[in-house]
KEKE-3310 file (N, C-alpha, C; in steps of 0.2 Angstrom, whole numbers, plus 5000, padded with zeros to 4 digits):
npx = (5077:5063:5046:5032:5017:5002:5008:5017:5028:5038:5051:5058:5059:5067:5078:5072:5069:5081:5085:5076:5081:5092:5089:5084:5096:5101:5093:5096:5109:5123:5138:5135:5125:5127:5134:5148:5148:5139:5124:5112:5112:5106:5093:5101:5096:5098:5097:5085:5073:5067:5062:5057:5045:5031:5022:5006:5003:4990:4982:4976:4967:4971:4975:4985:4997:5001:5011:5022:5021:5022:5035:5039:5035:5041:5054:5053:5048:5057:5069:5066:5062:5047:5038:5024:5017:5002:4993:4980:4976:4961:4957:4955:4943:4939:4947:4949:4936:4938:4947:4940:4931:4940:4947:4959:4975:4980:4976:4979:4976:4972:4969:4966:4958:4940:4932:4921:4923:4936:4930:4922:4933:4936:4931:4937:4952:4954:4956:4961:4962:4960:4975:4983:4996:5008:5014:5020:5021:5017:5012:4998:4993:4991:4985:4986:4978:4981:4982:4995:5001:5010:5013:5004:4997:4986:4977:4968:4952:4952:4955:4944:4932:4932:4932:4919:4911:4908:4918:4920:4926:4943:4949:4944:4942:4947:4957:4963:4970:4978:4988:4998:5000:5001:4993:4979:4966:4949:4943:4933:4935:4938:4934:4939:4937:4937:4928:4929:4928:4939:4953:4961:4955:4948:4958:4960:4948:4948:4958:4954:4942:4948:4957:4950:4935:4927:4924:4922:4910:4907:4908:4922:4926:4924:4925:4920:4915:4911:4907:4893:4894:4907:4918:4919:4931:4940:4949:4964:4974:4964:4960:4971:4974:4962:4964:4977:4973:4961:4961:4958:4958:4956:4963:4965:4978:4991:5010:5017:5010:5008:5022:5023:5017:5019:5012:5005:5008:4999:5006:5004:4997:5000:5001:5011:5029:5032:5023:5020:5025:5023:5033:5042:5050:5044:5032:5038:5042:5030:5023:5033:5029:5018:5008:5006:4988:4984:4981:4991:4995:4991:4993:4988:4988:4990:4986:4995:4984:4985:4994:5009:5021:5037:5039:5033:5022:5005:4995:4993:4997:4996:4999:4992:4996:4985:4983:4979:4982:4983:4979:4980:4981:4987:4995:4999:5004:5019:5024:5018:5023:5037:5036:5030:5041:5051:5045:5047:5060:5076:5080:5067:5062:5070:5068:5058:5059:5062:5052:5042:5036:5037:5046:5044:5046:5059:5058:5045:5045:5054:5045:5037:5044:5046:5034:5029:5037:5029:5017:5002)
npy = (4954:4955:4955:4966:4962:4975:4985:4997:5000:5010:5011:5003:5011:5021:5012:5005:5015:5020:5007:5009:5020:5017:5008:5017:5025:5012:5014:5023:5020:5012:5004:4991:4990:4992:4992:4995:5005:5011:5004:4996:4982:4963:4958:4943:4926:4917:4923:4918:4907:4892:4878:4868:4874:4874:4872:4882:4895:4903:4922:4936:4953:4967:4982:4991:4985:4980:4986:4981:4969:4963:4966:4958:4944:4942:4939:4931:4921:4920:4914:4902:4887:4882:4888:4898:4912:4921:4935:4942:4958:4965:4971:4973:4971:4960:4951:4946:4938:4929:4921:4917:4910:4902:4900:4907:4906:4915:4929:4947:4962:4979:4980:4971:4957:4956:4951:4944:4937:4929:4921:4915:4910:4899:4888:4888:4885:4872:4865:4879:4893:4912:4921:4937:4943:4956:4964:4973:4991:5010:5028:5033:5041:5060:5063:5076:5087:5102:5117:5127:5126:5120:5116:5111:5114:5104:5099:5087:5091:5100:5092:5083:5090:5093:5079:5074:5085:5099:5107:5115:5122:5126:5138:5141:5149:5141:5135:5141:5148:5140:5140:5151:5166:5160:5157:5153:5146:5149:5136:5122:5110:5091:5075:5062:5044:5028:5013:5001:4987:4993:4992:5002:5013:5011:5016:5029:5034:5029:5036:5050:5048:5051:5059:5071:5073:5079:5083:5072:5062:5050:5030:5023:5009:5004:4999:5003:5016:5031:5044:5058:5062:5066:5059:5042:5029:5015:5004:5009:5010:5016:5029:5035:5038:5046:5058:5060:5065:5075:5092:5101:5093:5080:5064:5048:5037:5026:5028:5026:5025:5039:5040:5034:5039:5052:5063:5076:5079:5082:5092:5089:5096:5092:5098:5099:5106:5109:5106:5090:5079:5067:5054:5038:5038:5047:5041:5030:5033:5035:5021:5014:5015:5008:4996:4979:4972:4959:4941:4925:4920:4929:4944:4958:4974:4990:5008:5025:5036:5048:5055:5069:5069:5075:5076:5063:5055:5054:5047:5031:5015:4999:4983:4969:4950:4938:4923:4904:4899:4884:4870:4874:4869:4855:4856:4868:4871:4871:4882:4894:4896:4897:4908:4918:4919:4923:4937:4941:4942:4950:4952:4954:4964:4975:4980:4987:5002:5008:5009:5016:5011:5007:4998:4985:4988:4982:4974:4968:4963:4953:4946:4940:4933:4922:4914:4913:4899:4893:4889:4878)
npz = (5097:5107:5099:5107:5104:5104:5109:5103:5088:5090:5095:5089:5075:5071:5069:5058:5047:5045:5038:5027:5023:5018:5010:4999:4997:4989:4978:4970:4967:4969:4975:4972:4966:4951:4937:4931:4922:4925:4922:4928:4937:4932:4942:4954:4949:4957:4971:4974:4983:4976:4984:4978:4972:4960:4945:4945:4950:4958:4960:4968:4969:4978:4971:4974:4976:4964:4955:4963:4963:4950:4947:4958:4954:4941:4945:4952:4943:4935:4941:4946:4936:4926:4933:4937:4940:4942:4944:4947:4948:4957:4966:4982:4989:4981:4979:4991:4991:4979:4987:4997:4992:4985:4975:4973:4981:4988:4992:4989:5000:5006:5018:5032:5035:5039:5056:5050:5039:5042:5048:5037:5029:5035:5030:5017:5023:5028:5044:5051:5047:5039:5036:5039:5033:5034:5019:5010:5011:5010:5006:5002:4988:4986:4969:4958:4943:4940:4928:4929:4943:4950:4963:4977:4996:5006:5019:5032:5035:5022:5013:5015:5014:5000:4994:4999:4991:4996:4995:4979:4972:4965:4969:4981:4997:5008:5002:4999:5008:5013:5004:5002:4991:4980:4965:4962:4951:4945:4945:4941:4953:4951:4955:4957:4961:4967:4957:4962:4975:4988:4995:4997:4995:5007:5017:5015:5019:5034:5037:5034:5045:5056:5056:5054:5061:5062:5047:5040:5040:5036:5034:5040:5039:5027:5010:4999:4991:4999:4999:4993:4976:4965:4951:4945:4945:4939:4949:4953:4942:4934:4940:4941:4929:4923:4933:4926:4912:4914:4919:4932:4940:4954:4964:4971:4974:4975:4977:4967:4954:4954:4950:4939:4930:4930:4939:4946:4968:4980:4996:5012:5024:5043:5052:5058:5058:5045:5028:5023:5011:5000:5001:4999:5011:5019:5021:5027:5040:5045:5048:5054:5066:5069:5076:5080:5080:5078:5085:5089:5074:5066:5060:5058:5058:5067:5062:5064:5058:5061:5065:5070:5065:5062:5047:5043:5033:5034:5025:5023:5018:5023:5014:5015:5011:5010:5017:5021:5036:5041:5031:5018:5001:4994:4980:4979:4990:4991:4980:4986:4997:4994:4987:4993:5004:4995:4993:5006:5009:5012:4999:4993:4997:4995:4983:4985:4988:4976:4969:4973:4984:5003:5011:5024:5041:5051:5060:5060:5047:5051:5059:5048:5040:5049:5052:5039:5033:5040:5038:5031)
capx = (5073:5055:5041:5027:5010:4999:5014:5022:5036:5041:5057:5062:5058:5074:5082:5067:5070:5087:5085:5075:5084:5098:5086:5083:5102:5103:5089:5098:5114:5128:5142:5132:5118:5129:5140:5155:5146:5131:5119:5109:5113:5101:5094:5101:5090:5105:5096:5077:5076:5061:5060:5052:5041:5031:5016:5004:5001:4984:4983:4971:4965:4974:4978:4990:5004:5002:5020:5028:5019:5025:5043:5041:5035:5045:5061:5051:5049:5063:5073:5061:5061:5042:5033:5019:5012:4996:4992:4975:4977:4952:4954:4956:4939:4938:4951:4946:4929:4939:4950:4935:4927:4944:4947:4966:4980:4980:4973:4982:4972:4977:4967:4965:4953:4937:4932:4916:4927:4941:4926:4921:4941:4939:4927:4942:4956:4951:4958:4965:4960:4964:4980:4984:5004:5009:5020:5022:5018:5017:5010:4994:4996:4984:4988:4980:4982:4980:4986:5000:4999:5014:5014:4999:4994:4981:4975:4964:4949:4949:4952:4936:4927:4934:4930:4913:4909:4908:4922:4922:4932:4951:4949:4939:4946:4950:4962:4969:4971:4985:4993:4996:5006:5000:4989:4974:4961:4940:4942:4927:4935:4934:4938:4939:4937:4938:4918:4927:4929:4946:4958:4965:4949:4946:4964:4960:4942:4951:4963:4951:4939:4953:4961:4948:4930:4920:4919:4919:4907:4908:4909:4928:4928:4919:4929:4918:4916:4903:4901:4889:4895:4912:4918:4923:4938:4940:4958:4972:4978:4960:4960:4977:4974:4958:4967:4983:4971:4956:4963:4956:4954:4962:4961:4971:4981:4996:5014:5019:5005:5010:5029:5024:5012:5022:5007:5010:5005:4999:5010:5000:4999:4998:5000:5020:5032:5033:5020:5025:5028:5021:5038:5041:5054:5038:5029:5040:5041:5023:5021:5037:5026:5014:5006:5004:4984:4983:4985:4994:5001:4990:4999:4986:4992:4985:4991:4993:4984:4985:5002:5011:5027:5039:5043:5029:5016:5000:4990:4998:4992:5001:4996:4992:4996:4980:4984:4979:4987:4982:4974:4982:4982:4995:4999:5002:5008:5027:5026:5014:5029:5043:5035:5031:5049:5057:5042:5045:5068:5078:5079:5061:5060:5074:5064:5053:5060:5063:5047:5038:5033:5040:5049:5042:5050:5062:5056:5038:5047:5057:5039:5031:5049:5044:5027:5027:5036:5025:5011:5004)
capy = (4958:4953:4960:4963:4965:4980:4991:5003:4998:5017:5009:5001:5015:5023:5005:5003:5021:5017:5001:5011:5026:5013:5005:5021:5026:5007:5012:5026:5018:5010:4999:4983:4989:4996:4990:5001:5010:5015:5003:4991:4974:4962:4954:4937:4922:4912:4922:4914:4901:4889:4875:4863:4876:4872:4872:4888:4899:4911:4925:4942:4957:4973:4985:4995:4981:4977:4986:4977:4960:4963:4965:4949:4938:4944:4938:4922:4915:4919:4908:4894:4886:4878:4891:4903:4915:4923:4939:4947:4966:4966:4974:4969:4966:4955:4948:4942:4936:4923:4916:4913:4904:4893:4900:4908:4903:4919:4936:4954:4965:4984:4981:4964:4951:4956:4946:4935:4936:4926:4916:4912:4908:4894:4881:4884:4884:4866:4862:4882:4898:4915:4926:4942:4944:4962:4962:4980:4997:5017:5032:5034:5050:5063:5067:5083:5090:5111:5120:5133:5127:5115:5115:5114:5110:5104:5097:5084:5095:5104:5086:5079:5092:5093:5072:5076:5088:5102:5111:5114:5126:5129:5145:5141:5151:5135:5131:5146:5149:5134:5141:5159:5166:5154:5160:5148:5148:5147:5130:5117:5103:5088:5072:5055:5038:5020:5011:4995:4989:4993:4995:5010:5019:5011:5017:5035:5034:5031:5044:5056:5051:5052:5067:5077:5069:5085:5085:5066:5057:5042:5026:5022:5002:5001:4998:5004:5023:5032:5050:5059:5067:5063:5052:5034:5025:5005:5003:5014:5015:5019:5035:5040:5039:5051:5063:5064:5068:5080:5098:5101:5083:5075:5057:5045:5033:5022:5032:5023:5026:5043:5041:5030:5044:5060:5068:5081:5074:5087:5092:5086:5100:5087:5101:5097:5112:5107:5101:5083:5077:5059:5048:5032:5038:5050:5036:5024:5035:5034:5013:5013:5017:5003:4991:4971:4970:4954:4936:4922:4919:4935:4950:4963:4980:4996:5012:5031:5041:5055:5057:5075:5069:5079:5071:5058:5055:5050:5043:5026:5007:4990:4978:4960:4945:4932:4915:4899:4895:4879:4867:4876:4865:4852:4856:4875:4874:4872:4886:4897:4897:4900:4915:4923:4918:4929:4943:4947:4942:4955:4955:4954:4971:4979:4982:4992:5008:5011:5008:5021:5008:5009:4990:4985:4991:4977:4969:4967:4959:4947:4938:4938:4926:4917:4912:4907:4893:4887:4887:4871)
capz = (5101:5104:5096:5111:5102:5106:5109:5096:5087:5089:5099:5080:5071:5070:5064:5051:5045:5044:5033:5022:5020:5015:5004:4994:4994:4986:4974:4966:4964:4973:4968:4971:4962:4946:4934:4931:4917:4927:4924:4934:4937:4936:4950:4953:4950:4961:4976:4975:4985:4975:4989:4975:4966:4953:4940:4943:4958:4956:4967:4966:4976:4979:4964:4976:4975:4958:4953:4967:4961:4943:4948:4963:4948:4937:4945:4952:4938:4933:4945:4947:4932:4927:4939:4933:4946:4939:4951:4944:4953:4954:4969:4989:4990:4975:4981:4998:4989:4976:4993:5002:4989:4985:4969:4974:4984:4991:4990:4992:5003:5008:5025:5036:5036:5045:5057:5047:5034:5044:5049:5031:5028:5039:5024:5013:5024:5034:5051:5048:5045:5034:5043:5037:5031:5031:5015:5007:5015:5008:5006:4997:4987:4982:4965:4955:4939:4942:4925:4931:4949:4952:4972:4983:5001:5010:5025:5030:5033:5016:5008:5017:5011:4993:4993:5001:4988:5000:4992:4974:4968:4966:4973:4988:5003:5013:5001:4996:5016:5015:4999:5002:4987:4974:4959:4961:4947:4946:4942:4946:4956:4948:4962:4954:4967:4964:4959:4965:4981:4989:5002:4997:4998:5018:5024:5016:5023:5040:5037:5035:5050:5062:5055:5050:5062:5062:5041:5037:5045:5033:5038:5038:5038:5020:5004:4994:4990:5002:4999:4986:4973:4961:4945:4950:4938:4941:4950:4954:4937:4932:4944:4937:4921:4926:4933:4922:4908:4918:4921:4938:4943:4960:4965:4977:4973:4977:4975:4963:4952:4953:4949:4933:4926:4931:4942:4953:4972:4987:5002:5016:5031:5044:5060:5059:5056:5036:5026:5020:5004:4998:4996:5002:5017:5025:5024:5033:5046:5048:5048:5057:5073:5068:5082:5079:5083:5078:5090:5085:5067:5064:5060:5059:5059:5068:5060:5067:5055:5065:5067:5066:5068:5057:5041:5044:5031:5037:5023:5022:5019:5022:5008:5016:5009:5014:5015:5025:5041:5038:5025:5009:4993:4994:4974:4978:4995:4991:4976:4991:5004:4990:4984:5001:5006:4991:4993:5012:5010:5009:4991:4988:5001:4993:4976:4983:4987:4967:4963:4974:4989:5008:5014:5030:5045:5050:5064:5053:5043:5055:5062:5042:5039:5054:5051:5031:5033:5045:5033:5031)
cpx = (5065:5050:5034:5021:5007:5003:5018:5029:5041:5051:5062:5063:5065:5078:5079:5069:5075:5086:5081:5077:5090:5095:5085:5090:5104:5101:5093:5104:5119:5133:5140:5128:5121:5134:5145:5153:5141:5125:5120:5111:5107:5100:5097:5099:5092:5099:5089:5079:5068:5058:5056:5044:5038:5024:5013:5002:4996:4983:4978:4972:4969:4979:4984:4997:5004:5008:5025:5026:5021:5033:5044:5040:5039:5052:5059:5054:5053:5070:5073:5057:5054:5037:5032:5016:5009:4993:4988:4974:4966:4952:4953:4949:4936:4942:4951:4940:4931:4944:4947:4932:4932:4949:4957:4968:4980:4979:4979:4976:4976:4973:4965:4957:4948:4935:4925:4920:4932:4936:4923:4927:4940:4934:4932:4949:4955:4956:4962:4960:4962:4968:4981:4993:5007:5016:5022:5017:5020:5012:5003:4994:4991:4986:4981:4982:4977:4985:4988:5000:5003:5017:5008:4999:4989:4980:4970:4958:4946:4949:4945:4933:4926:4930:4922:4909:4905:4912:4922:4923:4939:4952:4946:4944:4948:4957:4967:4973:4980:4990:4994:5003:5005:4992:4983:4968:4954:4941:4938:4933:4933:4936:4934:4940:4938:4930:4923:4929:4937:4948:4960:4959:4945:4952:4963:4952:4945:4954:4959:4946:4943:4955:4956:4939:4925:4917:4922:4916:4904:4909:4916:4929:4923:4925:4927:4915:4913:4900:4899:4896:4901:4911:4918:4926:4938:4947:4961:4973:4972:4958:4966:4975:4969:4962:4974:4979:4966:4960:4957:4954:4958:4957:4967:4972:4988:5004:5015:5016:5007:5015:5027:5021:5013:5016:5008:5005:5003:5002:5002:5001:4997:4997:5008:5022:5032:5027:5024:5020:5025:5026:5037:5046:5048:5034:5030:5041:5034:5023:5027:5033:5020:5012:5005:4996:4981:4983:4985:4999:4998:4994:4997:4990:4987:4990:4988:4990:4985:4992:5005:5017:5031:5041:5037:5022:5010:4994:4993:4995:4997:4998:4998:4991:4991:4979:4982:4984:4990:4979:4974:4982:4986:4998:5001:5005:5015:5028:5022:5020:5034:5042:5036:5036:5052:5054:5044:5054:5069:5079:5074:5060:5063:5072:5059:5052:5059:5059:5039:5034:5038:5039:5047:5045:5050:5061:5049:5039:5050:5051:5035:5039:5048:5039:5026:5029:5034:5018:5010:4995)
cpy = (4956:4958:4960:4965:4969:4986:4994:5001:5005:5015:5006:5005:5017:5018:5005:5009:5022:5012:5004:5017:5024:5011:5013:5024:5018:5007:5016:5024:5017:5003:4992:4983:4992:4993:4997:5005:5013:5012:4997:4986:4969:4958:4947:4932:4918:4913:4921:4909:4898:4884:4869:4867:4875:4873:4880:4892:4905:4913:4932:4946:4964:4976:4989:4994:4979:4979:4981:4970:4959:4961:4959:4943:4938:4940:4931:4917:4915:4915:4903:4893:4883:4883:4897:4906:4920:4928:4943:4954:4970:4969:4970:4967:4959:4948:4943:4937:4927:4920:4914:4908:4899:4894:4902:4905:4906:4925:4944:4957:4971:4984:4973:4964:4954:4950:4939:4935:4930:4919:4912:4908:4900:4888:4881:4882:4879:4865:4871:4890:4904:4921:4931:4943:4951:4960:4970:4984:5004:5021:5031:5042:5052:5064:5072:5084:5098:5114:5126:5131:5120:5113:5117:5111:5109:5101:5092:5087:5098:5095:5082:5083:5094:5084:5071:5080:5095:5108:5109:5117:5127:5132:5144:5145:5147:5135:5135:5149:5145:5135:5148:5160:5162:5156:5155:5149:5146:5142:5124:5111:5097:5081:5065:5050:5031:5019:5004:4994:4989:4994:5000:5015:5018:5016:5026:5039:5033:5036:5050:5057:5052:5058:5074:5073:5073:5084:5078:5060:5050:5036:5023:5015:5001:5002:5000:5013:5027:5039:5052:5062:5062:5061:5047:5034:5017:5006:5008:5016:5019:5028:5039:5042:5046:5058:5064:5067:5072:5085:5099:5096:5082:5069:5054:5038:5030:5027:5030:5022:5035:5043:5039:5034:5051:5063:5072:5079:5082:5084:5091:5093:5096:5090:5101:5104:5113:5104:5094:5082:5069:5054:5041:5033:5042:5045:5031:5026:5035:5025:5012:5011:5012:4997:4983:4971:4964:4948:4932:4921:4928:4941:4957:4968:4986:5003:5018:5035:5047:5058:5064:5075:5072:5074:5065:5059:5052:5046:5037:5021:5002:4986:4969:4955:4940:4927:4909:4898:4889:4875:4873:4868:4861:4853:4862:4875:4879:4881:4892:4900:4900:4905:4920:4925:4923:4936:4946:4946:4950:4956:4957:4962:4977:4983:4985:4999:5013:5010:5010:5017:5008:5000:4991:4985:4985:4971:4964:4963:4951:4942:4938:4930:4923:4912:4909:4901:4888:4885:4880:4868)
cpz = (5101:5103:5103:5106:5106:5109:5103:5094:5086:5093:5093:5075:5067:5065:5058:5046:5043:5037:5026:5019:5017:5009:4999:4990:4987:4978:4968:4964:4966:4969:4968:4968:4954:4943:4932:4926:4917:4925:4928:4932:4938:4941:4949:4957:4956:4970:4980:4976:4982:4979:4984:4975:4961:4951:4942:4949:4957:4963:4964:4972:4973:4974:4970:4977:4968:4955:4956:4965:4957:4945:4953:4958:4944:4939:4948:4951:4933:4936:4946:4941:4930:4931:4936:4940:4941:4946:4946:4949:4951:4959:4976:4990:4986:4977:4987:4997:4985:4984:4997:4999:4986:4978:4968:4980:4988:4988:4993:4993:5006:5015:5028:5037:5043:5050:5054:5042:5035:5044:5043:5028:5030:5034:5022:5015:5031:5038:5053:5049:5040:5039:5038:5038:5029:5026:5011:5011:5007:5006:4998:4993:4984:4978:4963:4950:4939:4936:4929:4939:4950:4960:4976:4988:5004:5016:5025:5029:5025:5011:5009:5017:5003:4991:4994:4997:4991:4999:4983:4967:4969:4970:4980:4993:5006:5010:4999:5004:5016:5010:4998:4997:4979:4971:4960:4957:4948:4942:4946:4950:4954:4953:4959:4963:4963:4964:4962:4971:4983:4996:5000:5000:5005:5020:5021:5018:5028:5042:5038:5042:5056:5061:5054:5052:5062:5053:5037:5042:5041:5036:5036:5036:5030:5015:4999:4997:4993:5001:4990:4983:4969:4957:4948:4941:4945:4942:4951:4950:4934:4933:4941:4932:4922:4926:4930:4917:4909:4921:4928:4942:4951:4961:4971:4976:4975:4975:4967:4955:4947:4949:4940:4927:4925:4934:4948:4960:4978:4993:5007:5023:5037:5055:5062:5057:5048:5033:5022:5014:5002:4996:5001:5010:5021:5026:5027:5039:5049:5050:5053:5065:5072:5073:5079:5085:5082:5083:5083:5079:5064:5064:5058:5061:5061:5066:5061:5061:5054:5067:5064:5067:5063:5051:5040:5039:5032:5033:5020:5023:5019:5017:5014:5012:5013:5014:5021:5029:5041:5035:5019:5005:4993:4988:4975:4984:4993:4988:4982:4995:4999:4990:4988:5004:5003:4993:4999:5013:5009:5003:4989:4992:4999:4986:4977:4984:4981:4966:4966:4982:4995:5010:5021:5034:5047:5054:5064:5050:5046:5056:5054:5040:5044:5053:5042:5032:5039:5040:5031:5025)
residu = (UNK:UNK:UNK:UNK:UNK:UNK:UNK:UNK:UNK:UNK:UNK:UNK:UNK:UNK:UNK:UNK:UNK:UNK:UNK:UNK:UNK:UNK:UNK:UNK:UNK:UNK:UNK:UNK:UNK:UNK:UNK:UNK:UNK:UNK:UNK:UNK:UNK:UNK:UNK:UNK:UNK:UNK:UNK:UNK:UNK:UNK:UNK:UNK:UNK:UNK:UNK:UNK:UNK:UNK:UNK:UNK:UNK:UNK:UNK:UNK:UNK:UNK:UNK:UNK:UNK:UNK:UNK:UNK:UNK:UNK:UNK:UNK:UNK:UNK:UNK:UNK:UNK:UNK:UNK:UNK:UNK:UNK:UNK:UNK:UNK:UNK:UNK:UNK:UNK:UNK:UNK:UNK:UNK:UNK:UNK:UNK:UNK:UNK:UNK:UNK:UNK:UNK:UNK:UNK:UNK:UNK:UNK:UNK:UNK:UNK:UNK:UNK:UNK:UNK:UNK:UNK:UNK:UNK:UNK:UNK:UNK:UNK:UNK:UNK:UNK:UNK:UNK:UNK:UNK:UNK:UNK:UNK:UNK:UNK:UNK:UNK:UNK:UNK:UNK:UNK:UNK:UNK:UNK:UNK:UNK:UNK:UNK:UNK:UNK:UNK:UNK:UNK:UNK:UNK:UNK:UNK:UNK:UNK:UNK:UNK:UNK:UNK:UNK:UNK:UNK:UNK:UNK:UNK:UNK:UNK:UNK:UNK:UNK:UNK:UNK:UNK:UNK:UNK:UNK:UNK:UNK:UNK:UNK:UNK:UNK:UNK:UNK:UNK:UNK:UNK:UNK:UNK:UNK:UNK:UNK:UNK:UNK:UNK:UNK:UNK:UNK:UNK:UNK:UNK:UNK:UNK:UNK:UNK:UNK:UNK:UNK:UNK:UNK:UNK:UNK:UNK:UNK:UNK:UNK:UNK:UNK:UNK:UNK:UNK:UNK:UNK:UNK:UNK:UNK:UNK:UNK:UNK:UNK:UNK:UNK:UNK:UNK:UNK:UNK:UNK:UNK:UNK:UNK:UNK:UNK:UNK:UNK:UNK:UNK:UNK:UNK:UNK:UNK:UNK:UNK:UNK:UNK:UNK:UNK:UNK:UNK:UNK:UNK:UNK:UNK:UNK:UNK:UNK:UNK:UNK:UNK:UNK:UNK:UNK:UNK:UNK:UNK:UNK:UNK:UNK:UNK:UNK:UNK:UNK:UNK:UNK:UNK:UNK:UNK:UNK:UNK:UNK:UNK:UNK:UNK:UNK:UNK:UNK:UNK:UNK:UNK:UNK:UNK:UNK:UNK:UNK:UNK:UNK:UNK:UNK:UNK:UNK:UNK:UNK:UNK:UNK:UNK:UNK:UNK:UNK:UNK:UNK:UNK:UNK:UNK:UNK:UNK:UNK:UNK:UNK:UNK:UNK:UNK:UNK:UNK:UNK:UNK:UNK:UNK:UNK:UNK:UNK:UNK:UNK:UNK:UNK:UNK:UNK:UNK:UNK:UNK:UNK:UNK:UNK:UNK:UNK:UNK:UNK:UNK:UNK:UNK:UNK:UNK:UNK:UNK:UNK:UNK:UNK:UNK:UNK:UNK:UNK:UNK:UNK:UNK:UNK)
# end
């Protein structure tokens, strides 16, 4: 089936939704994935293909993939003997910063190469330029920790005013509006952020200015943190950490983030019959509906944040892989292409269910296996 750019892959949806509601059934335990005594099997190295991989692969950017980067290397280099990938998780804009200047191979980024930034690309990526590889998707999750208070909802609204510093108390009638029934205490508000620059914190700056445009009037395209008020934590895990140990704290991070810390995440009231829930299947139904605004080998993505479709969660990022079209390294190409090969396979997609991220809806995936191995 071809993929037309600038059209909704809402016509795949259902298949994608499919493939990952498979992937989740997989994650919990089937008899491919189980030895007869109930545990896991592990991955085998047999199905890495290395293509003449070798010496040392440096990569950075994006703490939002940093789970799924551990378990991709992890089994790498475990199959491709001699082969070292090196994945510093500094942060997408950090990230974009060391592959423009030549320093990696490729960067993770939770949002696509602006366009000077493309145009800076093109000193280190000679005859070539830098393309955006959607490679991992899912829910960005609010976590909280509210002694006695283990189910809340909110809305964008009350979140961009909570973020905003605009709300800041528990108790506030806004939020007690969306939780009627539930005890909420005169507890300050305490709303932790990232200080460094990120993706995560553009795609829930989007989120907010589309969902919620009367009470954030922020600038959505910046990565770095724009309203008063707040703590900052360096990273993902730093904001977790934050808020598992802050009684009245919320933050926003990566699911995964969540699952590894036990922190409880808010239902999202999105306008839909149900408030939804932060997993990795509401959030593939959001990306599922994801547009290719990229040309060319580019594979920019546009995503609904406004979606109130049932079951659909709206705060959701793809994680791009940033790498030269062409004029990459001739010592890293080979190891460059293997990697990207296992990370967007089906095996390398299938590991990410169980680890709190949403596999890319499948036709997504078909043009990212098209284009690596053209990388040159």
């Amino acid at each position: 089936m071809k993929l037309h750019r600038k059209t909704g892959l809402r016509a795949t949806a259902l298949g994608a939704l499919a493939v990952s509601g498979a992937l989740v059934l997989t994650a919990c335990g089937s008899d491919d994935n189980t030895n007869p005594s109930g545990e896991k099997k592990p991955t085998a190295a047999s199905d890495v293909k290395c293509d003449g991989a070798k010496g040392q692969l440096l990569a950075a950017g994006s703490t939002a993939q940093k789970n799924a980067m551990d378990l991709w290397v992890k089994n790498f280099q475990a199959a491709c003997s001699g082969v070292e990938v090196n994945y510093q998780a500094i942060g997408s804009g950090g990230g974009i910063t060391k592959f423009n200047q030549g320093q990696v191979a490729f960067a993770g980024s939770d949002s696509a190469l602006k366009e000077e930034e493309v145009a800076e690309s093109q000193k280190i990526c000679k005859g070539g330029k830098g393309i955006n590889l959607p490679m991992v998707g899912g829910p960005v999750a609010i976590g909280y920790k509210l002694d006695g208070v283990d189910s809340l909802v909110l809305d964008a609204s009350t979140l961009a005013k909570i973020f905003d510093s605009k709300i800041t108390k528990w108790n506030d009638p806004a939020i007690a509006k969306l939780n009627p029934g539930v005890k909420l205490p005169d507890v300050a508000i305490q709303a932790f952020h990232r200080s460094d620059e990120s993706g995560t914190t553009q795609n829930l700056g989007k989120y907010l200015s589309e969902a919620a445009p009367a009470d954030w009037k922020h600038d959505p395209k910046t990565k770095s943190w724009p309203a008063p008020g707040g703590q900052a934590a360096n990273g993902s895990s730093g904001v977790a950490a934050a808020v598992k140990d802050t009684n009245g704290a919320i933050g926003y991070f990566e699911l995964s983030y969540a699952k590894a810390s036990s922190i409880s995440t808010v239902k999202l009231n999105t306008g839909a019959a149900q408030p939804v829930e932060a997993t990795t299947e509401n959030a593939s139904k959001a990306i599922a509906a994801a547009k290719i605004k990229g040309t060319g080998n580019d594979l920019a993505l546009s995503l609904d944040y406004k979606t109130k479709a049932e079951g659909a969660y709206p705060i959701i990022l793809v994680t791009y892989e940033i790498a030269c079209d062409k004029g990459n390294k001739a010592e890293t190409l080979p190891t460059l292409k293997a990697f990207l090969n296992y990370t967007v396979s089906d095996e390398g997609q299938k590991l990410l269910s169980d680890a709190g991220y949403a596999p890319l809806p499948a036709e997504i995936a078909a043009k990212v296996r098209e284009i690596v191995p053209t990388l040159s």
